[in-house]
PyMOL CGO cylinders between C-alpha atoms (Angstrom):
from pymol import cmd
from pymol.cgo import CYLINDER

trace = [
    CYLINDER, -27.20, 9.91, 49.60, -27.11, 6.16, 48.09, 0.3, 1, 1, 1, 1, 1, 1,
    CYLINDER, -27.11, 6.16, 48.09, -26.11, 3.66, 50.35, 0.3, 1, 1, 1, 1, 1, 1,
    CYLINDER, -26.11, 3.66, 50.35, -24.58, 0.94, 48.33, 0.3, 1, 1, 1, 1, 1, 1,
    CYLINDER, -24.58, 0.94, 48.33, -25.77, -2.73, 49.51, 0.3, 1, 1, 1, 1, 1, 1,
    CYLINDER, -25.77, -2.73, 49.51, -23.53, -5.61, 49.98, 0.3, 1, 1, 1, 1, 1, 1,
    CYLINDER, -23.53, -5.61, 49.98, -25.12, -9.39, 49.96, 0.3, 1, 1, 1, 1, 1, 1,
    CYLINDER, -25.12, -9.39, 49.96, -23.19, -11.54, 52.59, 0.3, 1, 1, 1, 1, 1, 1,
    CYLINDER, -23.19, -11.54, 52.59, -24.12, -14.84, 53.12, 0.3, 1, 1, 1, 1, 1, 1,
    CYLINDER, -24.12, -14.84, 53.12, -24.23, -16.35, 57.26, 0.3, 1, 1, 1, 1, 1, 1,
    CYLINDER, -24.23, -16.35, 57.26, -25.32, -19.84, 57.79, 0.3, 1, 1, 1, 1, 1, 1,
    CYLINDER, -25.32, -19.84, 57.79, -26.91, -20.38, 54.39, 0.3, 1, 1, 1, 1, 1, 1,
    CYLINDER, -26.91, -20.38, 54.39, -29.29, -17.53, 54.95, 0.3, 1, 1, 1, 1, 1, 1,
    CYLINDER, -29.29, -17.53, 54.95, -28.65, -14.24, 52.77, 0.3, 1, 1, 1, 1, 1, 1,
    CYLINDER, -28.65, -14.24, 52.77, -28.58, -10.76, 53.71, 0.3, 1, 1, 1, 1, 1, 1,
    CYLINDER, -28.58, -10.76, 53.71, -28.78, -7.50, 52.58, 0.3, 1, 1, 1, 1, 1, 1,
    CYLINDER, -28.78, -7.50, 52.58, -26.44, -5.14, 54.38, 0.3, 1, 1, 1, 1, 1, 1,
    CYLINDER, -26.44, -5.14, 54.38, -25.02, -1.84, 54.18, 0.3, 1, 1, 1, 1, 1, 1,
    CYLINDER, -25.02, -1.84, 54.18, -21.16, -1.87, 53.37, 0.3, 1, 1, 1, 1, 1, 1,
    CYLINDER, -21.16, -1.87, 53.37, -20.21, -0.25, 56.53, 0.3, 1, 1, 1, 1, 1, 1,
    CYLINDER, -20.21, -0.25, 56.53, -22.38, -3.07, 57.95, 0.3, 1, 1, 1, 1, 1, 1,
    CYLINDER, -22.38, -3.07, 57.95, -20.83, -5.38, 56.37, 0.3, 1, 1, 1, 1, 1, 1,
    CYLINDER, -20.83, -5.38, 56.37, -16.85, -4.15, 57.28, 0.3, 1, 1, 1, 1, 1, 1,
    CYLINDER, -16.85, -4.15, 57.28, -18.35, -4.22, 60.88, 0.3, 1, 1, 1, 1, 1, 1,
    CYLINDER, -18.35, -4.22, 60.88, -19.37, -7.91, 60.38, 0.3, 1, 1, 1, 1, 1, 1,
    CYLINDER, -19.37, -7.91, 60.38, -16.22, -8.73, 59.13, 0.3, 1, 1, 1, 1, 1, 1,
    CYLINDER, -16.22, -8.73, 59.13, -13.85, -7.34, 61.71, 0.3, 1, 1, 1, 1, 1, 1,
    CYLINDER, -13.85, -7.34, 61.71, -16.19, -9.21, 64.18, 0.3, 1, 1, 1, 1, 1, 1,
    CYLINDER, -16.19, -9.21, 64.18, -15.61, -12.89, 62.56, 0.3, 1, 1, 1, 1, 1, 1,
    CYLINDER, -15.61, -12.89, 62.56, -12.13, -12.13, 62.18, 0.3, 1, 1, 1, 1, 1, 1,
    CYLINDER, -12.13, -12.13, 62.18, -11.60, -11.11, 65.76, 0.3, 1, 1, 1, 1, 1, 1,
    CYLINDER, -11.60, -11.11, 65.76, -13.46, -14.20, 66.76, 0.3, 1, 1, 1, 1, 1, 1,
    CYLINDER, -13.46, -14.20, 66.76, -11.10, -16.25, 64.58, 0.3, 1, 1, 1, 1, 1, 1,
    CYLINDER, -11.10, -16.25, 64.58, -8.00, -14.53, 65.87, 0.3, 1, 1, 1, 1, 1, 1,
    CYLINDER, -8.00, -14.53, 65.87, -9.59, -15.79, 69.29, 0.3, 1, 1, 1, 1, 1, 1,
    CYLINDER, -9.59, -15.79, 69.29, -10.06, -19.67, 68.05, 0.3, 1, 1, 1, 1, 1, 1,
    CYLINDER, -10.06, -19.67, 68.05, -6.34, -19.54, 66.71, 0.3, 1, 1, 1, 1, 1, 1,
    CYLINDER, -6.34, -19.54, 66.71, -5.18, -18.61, 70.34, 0.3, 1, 1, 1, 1, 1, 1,
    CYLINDER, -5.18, -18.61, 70.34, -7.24, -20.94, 71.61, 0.3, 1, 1, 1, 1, 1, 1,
    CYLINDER, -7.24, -20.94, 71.61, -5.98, -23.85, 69.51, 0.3, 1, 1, 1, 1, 1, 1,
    CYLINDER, -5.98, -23.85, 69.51, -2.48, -23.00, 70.04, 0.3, 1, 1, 1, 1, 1, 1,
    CYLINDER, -2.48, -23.00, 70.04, -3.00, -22.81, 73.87, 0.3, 1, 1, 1, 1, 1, 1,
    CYLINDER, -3.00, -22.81, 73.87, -4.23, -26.07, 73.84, 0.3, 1, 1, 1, 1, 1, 1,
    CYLINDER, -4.23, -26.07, 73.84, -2.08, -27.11, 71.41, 0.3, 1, 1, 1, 1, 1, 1,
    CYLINDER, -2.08, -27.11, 71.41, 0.92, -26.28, 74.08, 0.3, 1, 1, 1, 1, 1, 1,
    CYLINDER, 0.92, -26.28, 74.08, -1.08, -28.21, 76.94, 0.3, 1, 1, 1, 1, 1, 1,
    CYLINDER, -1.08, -28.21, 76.94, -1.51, -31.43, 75.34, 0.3, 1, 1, 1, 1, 1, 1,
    CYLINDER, -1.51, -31.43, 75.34, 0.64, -33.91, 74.99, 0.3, 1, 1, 1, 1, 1, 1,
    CYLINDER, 0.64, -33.91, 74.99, 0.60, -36.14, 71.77, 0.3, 1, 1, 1, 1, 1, 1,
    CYLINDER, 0.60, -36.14, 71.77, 1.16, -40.21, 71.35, 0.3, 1, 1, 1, 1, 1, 1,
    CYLINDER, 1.16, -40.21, 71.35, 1.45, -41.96, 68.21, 0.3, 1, 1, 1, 1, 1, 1,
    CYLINDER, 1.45, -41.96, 68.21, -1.04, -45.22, 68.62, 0.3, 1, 1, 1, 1, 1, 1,
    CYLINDER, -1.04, -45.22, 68.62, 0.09, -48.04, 66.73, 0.3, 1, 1, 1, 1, 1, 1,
]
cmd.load_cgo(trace, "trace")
């Protein structure tokens, strides 16, 4: 069976992974970023904002 590989690119450095591998990798970032925008928006909600003239 051929496995097909996939070249993703993390930090500058290049890999070759498996596209299974690669899915994998890509549900984990967007998890992570799913996370952040929570995060943001949490804060977001705690802080409050002055315009500095």
């Amino acid at each position: 069976m051929e496995t097909k590989l996939t070249k993703v690119i993390i930090g500058g450095k290049e890999y070759e992974v498996t596209d299974k591998q690669a899915q994998q990798m890509l549900d984990i970032i967007s998890n992570d970023v799913e996370q952040l925008k929570k995060d943001v928006e949490e804060l977001n909600n705690c802080l409050t904002w002055r315009i500095i003239e």
